[in-house]
TORFIVO-550688 format. One line per 5 residues: number of its first residue (from 0); for each residue y, z negated, x negated of N, C-alpha, C, O. Coordinates in steps of 0.2 Angstrom, whole numbers, plus 2048, in hexadecimal, padded with zeros to 3 digits. Example, Ala and Ser with C-alpha at 12.3 -4.5 7.8 and 13.67 -1.06 7.14 Angstrom:
BEGIN
0> 7E4 7D9 7BE 7EA 7D9 7C2 7F0 7D9 7BE 7EF 7D6 7B9 | 7F5 7DD 7C0 7FB 7DC 7BC 800 7D9 7C0 806 7D8 7BD
% end
This chain:
BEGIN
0> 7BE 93A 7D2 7C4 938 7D5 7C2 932 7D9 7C6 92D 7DA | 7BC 933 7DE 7BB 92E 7E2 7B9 926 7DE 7BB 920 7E0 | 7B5 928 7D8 7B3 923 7D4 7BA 920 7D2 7BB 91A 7D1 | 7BD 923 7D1 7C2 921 7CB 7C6 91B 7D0 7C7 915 7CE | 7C9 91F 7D8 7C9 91B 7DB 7C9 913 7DE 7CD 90F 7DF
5> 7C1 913 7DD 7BD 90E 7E0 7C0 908 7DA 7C3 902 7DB | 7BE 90B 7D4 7BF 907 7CC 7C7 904 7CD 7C8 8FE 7CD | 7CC 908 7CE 7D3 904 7D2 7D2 900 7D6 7D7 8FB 7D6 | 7CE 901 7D9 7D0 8FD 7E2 7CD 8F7 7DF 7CF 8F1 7E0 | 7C6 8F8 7DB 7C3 8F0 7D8 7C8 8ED 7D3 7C8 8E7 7D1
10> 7CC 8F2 7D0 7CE 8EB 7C9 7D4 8EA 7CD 7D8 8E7 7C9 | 7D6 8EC 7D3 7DE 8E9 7D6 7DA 8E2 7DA 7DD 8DD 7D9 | 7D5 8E2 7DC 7D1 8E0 7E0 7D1 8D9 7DA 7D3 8D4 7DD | 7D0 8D9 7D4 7CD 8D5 7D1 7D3 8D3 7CE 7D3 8CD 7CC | 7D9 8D8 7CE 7E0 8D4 7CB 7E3 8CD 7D0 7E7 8C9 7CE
15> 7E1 8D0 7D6 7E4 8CE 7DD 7E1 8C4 7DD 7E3 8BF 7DE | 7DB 8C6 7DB 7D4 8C0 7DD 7D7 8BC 7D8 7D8 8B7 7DA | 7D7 8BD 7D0 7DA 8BB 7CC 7E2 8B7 7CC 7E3 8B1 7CA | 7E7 8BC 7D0 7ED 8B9 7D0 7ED 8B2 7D7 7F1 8AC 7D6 | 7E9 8B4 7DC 7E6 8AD 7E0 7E5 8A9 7DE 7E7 8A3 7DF
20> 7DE 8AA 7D9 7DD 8A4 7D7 7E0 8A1 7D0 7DE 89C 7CF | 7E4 8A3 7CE 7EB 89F 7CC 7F0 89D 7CE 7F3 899 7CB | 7F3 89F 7D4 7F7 89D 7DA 7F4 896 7DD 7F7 891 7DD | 7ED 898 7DF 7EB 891 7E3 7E8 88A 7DD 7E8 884 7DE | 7E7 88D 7D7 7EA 887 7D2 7EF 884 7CF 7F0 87F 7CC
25> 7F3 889 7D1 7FC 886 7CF 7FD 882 7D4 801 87E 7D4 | 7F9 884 7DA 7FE 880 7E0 7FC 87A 7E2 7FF 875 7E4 | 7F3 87A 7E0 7EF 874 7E0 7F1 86F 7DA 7F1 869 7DB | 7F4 872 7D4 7F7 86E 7D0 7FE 868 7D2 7FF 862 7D2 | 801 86C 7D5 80A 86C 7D7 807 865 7DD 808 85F 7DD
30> 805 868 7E0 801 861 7E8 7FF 85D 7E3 801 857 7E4 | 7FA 85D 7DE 7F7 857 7DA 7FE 851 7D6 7FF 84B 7D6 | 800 857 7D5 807 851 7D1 809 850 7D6 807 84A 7D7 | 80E 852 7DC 811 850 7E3 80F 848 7E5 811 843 7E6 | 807 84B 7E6 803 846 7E8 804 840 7E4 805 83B 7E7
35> 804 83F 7DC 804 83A 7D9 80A 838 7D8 80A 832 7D7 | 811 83B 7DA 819 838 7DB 818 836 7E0 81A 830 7E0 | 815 837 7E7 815 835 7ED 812 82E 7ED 814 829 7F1 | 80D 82D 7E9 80A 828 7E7 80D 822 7E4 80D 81C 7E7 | 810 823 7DC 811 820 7DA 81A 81C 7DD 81C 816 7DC
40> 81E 821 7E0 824 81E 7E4 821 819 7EA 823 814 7EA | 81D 81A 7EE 819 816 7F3 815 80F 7EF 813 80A 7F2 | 814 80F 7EA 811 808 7E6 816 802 7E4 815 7FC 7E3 | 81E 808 7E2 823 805 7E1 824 800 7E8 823 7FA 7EA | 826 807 7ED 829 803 7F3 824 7FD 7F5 826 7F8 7F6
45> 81E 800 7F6 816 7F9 7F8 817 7F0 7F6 817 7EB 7F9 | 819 7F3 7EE 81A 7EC 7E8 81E 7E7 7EC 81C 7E1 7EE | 825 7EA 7ED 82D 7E9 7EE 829 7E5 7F6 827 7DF 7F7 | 82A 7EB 7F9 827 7E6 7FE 822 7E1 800 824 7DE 805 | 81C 7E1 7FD 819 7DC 7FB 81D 7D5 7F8 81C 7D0 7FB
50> 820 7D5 7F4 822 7D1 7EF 829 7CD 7F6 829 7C7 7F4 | 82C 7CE 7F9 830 7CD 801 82B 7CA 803 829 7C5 801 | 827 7CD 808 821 7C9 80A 820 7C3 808 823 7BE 80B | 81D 7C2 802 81A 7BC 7FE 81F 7B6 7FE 81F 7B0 7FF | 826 7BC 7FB 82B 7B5 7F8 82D 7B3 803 82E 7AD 804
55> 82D 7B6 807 82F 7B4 80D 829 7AE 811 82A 7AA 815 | 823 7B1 80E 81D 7AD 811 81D 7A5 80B 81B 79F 80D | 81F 7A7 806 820 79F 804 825 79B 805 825 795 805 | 828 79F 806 832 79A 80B 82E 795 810 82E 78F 80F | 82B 79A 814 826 798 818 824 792 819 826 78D 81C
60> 81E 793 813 818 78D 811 81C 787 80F 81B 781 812 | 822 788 80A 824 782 80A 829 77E 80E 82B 778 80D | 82A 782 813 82F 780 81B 82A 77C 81D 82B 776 81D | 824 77F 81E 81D 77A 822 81A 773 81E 817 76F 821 | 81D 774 818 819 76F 812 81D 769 814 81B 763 815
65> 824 76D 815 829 768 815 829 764 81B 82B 75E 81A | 829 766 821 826 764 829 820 75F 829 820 75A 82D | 81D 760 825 817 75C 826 817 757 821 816 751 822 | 818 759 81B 81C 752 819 821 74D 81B 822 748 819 | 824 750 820 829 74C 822 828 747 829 82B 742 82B
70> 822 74D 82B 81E 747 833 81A 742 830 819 73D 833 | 817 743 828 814 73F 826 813 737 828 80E 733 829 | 818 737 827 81A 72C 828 81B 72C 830 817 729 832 | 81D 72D 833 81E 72F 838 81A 72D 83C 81A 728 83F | 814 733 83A 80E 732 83D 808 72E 83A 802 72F 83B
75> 80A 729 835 805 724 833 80A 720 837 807 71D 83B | 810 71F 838 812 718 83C 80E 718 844 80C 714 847 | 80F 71D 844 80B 71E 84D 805 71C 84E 803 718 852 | 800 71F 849 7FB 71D 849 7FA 714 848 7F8 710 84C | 7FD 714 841 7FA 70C 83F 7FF 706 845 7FD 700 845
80> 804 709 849 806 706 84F 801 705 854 7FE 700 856 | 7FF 70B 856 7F8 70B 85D 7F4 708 859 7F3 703 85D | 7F0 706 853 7EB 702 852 7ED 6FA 850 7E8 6F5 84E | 7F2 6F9 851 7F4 6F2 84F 7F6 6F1 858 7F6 6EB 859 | 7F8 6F7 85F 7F8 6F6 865 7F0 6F4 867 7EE 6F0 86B
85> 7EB 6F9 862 7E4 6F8 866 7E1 6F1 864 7DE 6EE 868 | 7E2 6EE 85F 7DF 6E8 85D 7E3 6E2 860 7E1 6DC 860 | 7E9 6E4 862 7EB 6DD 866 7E9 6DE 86C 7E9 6D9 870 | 7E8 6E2 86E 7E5 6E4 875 7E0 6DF 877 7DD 6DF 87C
% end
């Protein structure tokens, strides 16, 4: 009786351990995919927002491109004035 006992208490014992460690697989599986949607929707939004960044930083470059082309002459007449001011000096 006692024996027989024990022999239940181990195979509930080992029913138990078994049904855990299927439980803690299913749920580490379920987190792994979670994990890889969570992922891949953050790569989407990452792109999109990168891709604003870029097109707003070249507005940018070519704002600046265009300023500086524009002081260009500008700034050669000033110069080549002060050096035509220093030689008659």
């Amino acid at each position: 009786m006692k024996e027989e006992a024990e022999r239940e208490r181990e195979a509930t014992l080992r029913n138990a351990r078994r049904e855990a460690l299927e439980l803690t697989e299913q749920f580490q599986e379920k987190g792994e995919a979670r994990y890889r949607e969570i992922v891949s929707a953050a790569e989407g939004a990452i792109a999109s927002e990168r891709e604003k960044l870029l097109a707003a930083a070249r507005e940018d470059a070519a704002r600046m491109t265009a300023q500086g082309k524009a002081n260009v002459d500008p700034a050669v007449d000033l110069v080549a004035g002060k050096f035509r001011g220093a030689i008659r000096a």
